[in-house]
C-alpha positions as CSV (number, residue, x, y, z in Angstrom):
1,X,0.0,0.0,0.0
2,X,2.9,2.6,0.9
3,X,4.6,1.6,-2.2
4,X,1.4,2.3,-4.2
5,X,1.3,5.8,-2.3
6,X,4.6,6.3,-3.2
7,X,4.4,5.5,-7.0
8,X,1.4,7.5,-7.0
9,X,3.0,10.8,-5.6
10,X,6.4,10.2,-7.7
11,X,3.5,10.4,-10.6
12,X,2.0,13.2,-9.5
13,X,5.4,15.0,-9.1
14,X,6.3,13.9,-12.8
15,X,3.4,14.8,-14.1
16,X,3.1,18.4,-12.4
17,X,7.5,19.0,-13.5
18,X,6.0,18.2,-17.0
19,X,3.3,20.5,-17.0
20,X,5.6,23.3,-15.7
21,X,7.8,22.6,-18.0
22,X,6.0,22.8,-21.5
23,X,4.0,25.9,-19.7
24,X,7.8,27.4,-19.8
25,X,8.5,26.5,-23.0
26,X,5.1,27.5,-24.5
27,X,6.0,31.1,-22.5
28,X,9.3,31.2,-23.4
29,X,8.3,30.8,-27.3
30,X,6.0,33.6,-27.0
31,X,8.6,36.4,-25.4
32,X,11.2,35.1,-28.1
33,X,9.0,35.9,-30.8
34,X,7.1,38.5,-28.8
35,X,3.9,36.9,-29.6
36,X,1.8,40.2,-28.3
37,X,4.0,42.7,-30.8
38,X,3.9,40.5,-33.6
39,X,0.2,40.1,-33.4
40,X,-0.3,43.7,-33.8
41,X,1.7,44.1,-36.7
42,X,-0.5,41.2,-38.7
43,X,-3.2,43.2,-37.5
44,X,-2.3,46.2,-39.4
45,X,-1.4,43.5,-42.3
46,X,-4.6,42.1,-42.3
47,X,-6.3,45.8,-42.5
48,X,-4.1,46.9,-45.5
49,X,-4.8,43.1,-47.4
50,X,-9.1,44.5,-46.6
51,X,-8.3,47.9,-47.8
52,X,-6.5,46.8,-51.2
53,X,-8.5,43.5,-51.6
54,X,-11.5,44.0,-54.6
55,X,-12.4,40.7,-53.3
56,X,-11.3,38.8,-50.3
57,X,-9.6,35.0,-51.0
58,X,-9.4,33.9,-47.1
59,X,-6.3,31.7,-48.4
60,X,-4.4,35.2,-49.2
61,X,-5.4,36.2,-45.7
62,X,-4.2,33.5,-43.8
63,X,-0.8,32.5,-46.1
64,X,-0.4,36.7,-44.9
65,X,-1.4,36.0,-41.3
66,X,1.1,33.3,-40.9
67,X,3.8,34.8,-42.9
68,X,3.5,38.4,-41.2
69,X,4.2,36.5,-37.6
70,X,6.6,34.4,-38.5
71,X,9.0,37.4,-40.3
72,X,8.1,39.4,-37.3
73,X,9.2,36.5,-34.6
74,X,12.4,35.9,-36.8
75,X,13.1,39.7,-36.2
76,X,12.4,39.4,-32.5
77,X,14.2,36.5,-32.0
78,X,17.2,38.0,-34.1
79,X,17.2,40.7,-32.0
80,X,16.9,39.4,-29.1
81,X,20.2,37.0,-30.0
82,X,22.3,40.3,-30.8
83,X,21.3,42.1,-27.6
84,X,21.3,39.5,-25.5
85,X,24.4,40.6,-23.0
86,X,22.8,44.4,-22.9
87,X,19.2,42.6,-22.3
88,X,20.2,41.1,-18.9
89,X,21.2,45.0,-17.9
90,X,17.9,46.3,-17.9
91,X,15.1,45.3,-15.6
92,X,12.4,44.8,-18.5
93,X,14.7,42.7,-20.6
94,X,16.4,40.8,-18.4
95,X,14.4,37.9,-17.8
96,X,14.1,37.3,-21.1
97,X,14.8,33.7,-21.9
98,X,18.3,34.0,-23.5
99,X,19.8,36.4,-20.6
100,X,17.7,34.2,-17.9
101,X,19.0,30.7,-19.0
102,X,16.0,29.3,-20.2
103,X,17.3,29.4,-23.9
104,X,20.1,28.7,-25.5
105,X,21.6,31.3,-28.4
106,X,21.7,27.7,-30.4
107,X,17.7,27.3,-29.9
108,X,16.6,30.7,-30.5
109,X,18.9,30.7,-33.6
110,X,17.3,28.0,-35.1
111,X,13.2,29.2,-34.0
112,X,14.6,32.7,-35.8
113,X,16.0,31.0,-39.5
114,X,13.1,28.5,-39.5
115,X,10.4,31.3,-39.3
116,X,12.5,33.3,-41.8
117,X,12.2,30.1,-44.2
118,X,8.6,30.1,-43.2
119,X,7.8,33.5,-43.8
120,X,9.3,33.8,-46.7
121,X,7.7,30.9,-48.3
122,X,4.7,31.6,-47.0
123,X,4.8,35.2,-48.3
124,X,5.7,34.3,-51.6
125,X,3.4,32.1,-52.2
126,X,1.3,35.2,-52.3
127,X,3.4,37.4,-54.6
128,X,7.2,37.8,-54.6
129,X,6.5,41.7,-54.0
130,X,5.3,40.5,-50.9
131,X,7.9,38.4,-49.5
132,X,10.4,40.6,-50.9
133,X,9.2,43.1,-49.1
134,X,9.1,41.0,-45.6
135,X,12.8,40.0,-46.7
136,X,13.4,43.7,-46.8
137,X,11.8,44.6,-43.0
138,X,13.5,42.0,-41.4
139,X,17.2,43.2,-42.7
140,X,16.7,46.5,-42.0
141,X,15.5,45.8,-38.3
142,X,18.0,43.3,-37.3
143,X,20.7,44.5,-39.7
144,X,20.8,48.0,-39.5
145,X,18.5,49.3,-36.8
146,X,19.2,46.8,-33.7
147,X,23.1,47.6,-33.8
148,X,22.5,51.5,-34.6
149,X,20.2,51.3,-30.9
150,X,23.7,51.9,-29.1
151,X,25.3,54.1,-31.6
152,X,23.0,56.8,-32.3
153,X,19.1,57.8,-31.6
154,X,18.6,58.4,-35.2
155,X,18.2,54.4,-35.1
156,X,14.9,55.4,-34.4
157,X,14.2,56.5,-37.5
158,X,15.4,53.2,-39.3
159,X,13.3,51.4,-37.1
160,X,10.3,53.1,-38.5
161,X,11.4,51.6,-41.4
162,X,10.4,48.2,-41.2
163,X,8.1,49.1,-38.9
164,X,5.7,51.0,-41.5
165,X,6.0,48.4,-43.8
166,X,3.0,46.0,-42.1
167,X,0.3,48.3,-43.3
168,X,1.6,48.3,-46.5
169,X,2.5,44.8,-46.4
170,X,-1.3,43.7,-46.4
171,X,-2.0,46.2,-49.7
172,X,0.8,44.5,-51.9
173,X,-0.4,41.2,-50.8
174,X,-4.0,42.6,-52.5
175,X,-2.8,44.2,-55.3
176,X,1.0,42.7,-56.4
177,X,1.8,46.1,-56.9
178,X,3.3,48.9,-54.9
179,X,1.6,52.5,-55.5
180,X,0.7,55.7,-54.3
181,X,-1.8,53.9,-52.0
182,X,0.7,51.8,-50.0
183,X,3.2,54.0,-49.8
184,X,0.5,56.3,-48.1
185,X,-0.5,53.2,-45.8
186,X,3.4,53.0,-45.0
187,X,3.6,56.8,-44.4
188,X,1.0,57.0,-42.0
189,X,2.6,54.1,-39.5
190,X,6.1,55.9,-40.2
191,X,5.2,59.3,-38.8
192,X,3.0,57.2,-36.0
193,X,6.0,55.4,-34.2
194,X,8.0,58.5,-33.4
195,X,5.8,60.3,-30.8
196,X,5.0,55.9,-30.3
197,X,8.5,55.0,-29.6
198,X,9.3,58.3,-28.2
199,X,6.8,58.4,-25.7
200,X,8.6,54.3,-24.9
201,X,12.0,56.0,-25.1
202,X,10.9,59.0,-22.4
203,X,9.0,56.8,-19.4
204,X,11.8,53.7,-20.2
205,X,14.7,56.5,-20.5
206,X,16.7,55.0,-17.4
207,X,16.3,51.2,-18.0
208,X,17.9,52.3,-21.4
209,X,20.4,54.1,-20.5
210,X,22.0,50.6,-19.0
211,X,22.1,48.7,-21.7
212,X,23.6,51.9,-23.9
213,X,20.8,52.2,-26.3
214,X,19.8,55.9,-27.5
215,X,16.0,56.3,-28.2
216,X,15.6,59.7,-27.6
217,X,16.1,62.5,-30.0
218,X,18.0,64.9,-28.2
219,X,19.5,62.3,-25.5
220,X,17.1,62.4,-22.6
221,X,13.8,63.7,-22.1
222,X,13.3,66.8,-22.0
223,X,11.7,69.8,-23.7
224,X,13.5,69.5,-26.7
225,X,12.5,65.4,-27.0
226,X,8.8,66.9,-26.4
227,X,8.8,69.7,-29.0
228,X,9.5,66.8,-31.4
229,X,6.9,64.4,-30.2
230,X,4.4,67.0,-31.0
231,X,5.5,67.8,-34.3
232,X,5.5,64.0,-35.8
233,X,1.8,64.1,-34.1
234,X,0.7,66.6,-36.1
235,X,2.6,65.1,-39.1
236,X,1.1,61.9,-38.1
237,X,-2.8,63.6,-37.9
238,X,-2.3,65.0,-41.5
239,X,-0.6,61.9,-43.1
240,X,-4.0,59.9,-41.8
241,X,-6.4,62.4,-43.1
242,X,-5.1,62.5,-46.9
243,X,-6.9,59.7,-48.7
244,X,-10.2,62.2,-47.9
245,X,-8.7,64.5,-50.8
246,X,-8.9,62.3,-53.4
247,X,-5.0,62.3,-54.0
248,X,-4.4,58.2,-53.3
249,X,-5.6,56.3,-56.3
250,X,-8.0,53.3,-54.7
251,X,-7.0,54.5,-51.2
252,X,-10.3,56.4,-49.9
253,X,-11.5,58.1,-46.9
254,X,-15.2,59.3,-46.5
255,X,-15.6,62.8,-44.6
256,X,-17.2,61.1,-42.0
257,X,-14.1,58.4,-41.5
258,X,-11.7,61.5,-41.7
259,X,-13.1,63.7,-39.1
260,X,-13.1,60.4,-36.7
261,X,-9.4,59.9,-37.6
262,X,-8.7,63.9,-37.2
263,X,-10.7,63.7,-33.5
264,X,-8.0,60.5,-32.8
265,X,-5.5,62.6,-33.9
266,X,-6.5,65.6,-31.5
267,X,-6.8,63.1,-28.5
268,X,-3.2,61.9,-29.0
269,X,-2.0,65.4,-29.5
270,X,-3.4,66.3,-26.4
271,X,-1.4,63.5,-24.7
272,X,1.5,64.9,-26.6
273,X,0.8,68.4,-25.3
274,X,0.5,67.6,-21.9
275,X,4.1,65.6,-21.8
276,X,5.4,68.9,-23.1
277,X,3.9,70.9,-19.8
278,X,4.2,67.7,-17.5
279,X,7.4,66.0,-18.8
280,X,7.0,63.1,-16.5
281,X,7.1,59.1,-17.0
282,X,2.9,59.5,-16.0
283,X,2.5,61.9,-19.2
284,X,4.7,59.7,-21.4
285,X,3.0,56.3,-20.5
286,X,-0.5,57.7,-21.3
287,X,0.6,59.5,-24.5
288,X,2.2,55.6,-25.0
289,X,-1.3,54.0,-24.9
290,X,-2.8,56.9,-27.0
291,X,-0.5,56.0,-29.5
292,X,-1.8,52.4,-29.4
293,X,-5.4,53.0,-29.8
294,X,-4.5,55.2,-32.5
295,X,-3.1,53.2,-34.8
296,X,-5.6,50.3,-33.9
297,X,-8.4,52.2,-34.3
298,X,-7.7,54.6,-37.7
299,X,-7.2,51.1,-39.2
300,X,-10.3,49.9,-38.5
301,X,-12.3,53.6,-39.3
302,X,-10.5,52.8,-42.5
303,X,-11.4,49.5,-43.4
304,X,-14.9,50.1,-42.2
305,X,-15.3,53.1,-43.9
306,X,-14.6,51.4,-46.9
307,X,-17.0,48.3,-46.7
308,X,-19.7,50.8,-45.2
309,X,-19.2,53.8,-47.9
């Protein structure tokens, strides 16, 4: 009977370390490829593919779903290899799984060039524009913005790169071509992630500073860093409202869609406003999340606005 009790709680023990384990894994997988990041950028993928598509082929959209994460999850995982050793500095970084032990360089390698084969695969199958496209985002962010980070805060402005190309992304997947339309999808979420990334830079300002990277554009945060924020807002607010002219080819904004994205636009400009008179990590953080519900929401005004006009 004690024997049984014992084989039973050895069991029990086995089965819980197992559990624990995959839960790890399965959480480690996701901050490698950070799962919540790259699920916002197939987002705006999605809503550019519903902008450009005349009509929808749910094979495109998935083959884009799937290829948009896995380029963005090589990128992430890239990165993370290179700035491994300045990752463990930093208190938001540092339990990551490479600088925390929980994953080798050797695994993370290989989960980064397998979703690079994936995603490009995937992405051509679509068109080669496409994929050549995703090819391009993830050299420029691993290749030329992750080691400009500790060089020089214009790195910023590489970032935003590869980081407007998403929106785009989902249009060329439509349409196999690259026009005045994408290229005003891309401008609007390049002018977006500098008071975005800014605002990240500003309230995360001291955690960066120990792993050397420069994300600010005049060093630090101050009024100068503000000015700036406010003027890519603006920038930002008039990009958005464009299509309303009639100047984008296929890309079209109702009156109605563009005074919803202008009235976005004023609410993060107000956030942007008040970290110029506040300058504080309180000010920054909300203009942060401003930011975010920006972007998410213009992209759905615009892909209703289109199916409802």
């Amino acid at each position: 009977m004690q024997s049984l009790l014992k084989d039973q709680k050895s069991y029990s023990l086995s089965y819980t370390k197992s559990s624990v384990s995959t839960v790890s894994v399965i959480t480690d997988f996701k901050e490698i490829t950070k799962m919540g990041l790259s699920l916002s950028v197939v987002f705006s993928s999605i809503a550019g593919y519903f902008l450009g598509a005349e009509t929808i082929s749910f094979t495109t959209l998935a083959l884009l779903a799937f290829g948009g994460y896995f380029m963005v999850g090589a990128s992430n995982a890239y990165n993370q290899i290179i700035e491994r050793d300045l990752d463990a500095l930093m208190e938001r970084t540092k339990n990551r799984p490479i600088p925390a032990g929980r994953m080798s360089v050797n695994t993370a390698f290989i989960i980064a060039t397998t979703f690079t084969i994936l995603g490009l695969v995937t992405l051509y199958i679509i068109n080669p524009k496409t994929a050549m496209y995703g090819a391009i985002s993830i050299f420029l962010y691993t290749s030329v913005y992750t080691p400009l980070k500790t060089k020089t805060s214009l790195s910023v402005f590489v970032g935003a790169l590869p980081g407007a190309i998403p929106f785009m992304l989902g249009w060329v997947a439509a349409r196999n071509s690259f026009g005045i339309e994408a290229g005003t999808l891309f401008a609007i979420q390049f002018f977006w992630q500098f008071p975005h990334f800014w605002s990240i830079g500003w309230f995360l300002h001291e955690d960066y500073k120990k792993g050397g990277f420069h994300m600010l554009p005049t060093g630090k945060p101050d009024k100068g860093t503000a000015v700036q924020i406010i003027m890519y807002s603006v920038w930002t607010i008039i990009v958005s409202i464009i299509p309303v002219f009639g100047y984008t080819g296929d890309l079209k904004l109702s009156i109605v869609g563009a005074i919803l994205v202008f009235i976005l636009g004023l609410v993060m400009l107000v956030y942007a406003v008040r970290l110029f008179k506040e300058r504080s990590i309180k000010a920054a953080k909300q203009l942060m999340l401003s930011s975010v519900f920006y972007i998410t929401l213009l992209q759905i005004i615009y892909v209703a606005d289109k199916f409802l006009r």
